[in-house]
GUSE-374720 format. One line per 5 residues: number of its first residue (from 1); their letters; for each residue z, y, x of C-alpha. Coordinates in pm, whole numbers, m for minus. Each point is the difference from the previous one (the first is absolute). Layout:
# GUSE-374720
NUM> A> Z:Y:X; ...;
This chain:
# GUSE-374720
1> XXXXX> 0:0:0; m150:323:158; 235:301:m130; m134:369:169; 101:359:m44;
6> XXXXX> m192:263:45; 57:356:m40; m346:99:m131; 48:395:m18; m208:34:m327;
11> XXXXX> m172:m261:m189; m261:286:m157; m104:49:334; 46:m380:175; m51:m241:m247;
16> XXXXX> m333:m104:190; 156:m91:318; 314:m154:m187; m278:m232:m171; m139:m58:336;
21> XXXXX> 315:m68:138; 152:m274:m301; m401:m186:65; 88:m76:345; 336:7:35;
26> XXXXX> 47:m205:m323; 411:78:m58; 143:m201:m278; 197:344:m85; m53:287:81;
31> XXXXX> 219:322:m57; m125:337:41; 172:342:50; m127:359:m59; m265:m115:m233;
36> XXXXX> 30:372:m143; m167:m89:m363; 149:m56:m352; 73:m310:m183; m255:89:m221;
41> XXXXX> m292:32:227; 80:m242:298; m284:m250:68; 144:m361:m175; m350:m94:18;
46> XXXXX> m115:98:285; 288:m295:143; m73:m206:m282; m350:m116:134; 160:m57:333;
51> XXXXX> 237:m228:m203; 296:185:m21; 278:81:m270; 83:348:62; 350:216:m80;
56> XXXXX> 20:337:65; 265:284:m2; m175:390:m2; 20:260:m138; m313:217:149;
61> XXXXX> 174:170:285; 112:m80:343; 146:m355:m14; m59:m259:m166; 41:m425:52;
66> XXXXX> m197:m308:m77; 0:m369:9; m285:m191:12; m4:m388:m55; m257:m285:m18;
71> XXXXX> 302:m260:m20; 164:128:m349; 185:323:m64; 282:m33:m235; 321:206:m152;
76> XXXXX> m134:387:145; 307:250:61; m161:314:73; 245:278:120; 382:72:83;
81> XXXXX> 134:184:m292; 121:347:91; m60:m40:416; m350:m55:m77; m44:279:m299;
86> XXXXX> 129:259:270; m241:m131:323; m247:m125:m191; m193:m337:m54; 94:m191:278;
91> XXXXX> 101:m324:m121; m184:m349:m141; 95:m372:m17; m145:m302:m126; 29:m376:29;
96> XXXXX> m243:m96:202; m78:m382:56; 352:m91:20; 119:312:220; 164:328:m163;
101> XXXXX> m218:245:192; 66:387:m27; m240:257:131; 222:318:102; m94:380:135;
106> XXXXX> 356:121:147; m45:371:15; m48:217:294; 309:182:29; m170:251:169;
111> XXXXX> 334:131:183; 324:m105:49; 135:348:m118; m217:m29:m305; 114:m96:m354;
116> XXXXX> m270:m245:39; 151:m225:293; 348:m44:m222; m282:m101:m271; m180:m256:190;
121> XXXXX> 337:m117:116; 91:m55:m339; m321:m192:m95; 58:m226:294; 347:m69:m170;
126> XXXXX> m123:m57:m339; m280:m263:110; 275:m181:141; 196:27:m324; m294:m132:m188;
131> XXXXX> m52:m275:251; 366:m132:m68; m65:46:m395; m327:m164:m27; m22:m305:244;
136> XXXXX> 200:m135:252; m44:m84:428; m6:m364:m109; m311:97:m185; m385:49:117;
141> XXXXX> 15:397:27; m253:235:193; 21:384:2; m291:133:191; m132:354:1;
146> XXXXX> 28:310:185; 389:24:94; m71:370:185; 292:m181:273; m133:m146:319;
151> XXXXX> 334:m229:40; 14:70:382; m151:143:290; m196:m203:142; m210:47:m363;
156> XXXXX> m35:336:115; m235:110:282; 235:270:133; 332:m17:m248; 82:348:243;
161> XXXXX> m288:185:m193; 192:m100:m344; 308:165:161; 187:142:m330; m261:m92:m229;
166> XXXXX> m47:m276:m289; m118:m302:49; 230:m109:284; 329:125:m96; 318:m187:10;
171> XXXXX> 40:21:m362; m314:m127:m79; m2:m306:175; 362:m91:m102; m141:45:m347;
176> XXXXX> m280:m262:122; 242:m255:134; 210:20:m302; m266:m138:m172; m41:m254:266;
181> XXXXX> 365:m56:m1; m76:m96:m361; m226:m271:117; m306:132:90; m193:m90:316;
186> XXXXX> m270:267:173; m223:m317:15; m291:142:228; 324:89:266; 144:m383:m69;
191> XXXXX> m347:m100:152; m144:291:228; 288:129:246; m239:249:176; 58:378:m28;
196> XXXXX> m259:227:m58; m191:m199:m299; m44:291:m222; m155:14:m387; m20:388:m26;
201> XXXXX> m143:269:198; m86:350:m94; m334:110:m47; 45:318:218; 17:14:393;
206> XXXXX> m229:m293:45; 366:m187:m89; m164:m383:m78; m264:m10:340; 306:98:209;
211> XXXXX> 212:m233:m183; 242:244:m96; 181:m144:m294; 294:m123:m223; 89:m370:m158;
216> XXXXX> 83:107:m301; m195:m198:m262; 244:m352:m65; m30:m300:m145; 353:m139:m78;
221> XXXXX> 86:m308:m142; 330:m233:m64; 51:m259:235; m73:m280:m206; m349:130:17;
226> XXXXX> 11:147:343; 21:m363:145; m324:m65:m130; m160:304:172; m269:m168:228;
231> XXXXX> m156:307:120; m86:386:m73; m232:277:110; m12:427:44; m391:m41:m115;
236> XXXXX> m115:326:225; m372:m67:m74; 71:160:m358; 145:313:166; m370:38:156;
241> XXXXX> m311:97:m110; m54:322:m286; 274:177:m183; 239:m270:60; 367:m32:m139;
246> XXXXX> 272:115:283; 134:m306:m65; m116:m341:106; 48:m301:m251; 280:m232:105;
251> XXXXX> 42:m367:m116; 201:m309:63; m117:m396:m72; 236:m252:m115; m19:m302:m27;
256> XX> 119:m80:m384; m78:m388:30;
């Protein structure tokens, strides 16, 4: 079972090189982030003749998640009550060929003196909260999206540029390993020690041919499932070519046999 994440910074804009991408990459499930449409006009059809079941949470603005399945998508919870009506559609989860998967967008923060860090800090709690209330870390759980937290430095290319900013902050990663603590595994780290393996890089300053990035896009998963984690892959070819995403599809194959 191939499950990918992939941070496709607008659907409107990307949804040819996401259908590229699911023909040869062929993911089981696959959850987007930033797919920036609205429930009412995002492209079930378009994934449907690629065999897909498709859930989506939009609204038409900035955020926005999805889920798409060719091995059954079941029981949809889209959003996280009040966290999500104040930061926005940045939540989804379905059953997903015997694994609760949930597609997440943890906001920015932009910085740490902002009302917007204590926000995302928040979120990061909640998701936890839901976590506990919804399934369990004896269960097949995944939460994979954009976490906007490279979990340490070495999934930073120089963590003294991100001196005082988001992203890196003590804070934010404790918020990260809480979740962990929960009983969540970083399963691309579990197999890949190597720093410097990056899934983001901004589009200015010639950032992704000087390999100037950040780690940031996760896939997490409970241990039960984590075990059966075979192998996993930054895909950097989909960061090439025209008017790319800034982030590169990430996905991890286990063996469910």
């Amino acid at each position: 079972m191939r499950i990918a994440t992939w941070n496709v910074n607008s659907l409107t804009a990307r949804l040819g090189r996401v259908e590229e991408w699911i023909r040869y990459a062929e993911p089981d499930v696959l959850c987007m982030q930033e797919t920036k449409q609205a429930d009412e006009v995002f492209p079930h059809g378009a994934f449907a003749a690629l065999g897909y079941e498709t859930a989506h949470h939009g609204d038409g603005r900035w955020n926005g998640v999805a889920i798409a399945s060719r091995v059954g998508l079941q029981e949809v919870a889209a959003g996280m009550g009040s966290a999500d009506d104040a930061q926005g559609t940045r939540f989804v989860a379905a059953d997903c060929g015997g694994v609760r998967v949930h597609s997440v967008y943890v906001p920015n923060g932009r910085s740490l003196d902002s009302e917007h860090y204590a926000a995302k800090l928040a979120w990061l709690a909640r998701l936890k909260a839901i976590l506990a209330e919804t399934t369990a870390p004896d269960q097949p759980v995944a939460v994979c999206g954009d976490f906007n937290v490279a979990p340490a430095d070495g999934d930073v290319w120089n963590v003294a540029q991100f001196e005082g900013m988001t992203h890196v902050s003590a804070p934010e990663r404790a918020a990260l390993a809480d979740l962990e603590e929960w009983g969540l595994v970083d399963v691309f780290r579990r197999l890949y020690s190597e720093p410097d393996l990056f899934s983001w890089w901004d589009y200015r300053g010639g950032s992704f041919h000087r390999h100037r990035g950040m780690r940031i896009d996760l896939v997490l998963a409970t241990e039960v499932l984590a075990d059966q984690a075979t192998f996993a892959l930054i895909d950097r070819q989909a960061r090439k070519g025209e008017k790319p995403s800034d982030h590169a599809p990430v996905f991890v194959d286990f063996d469910r046999s």
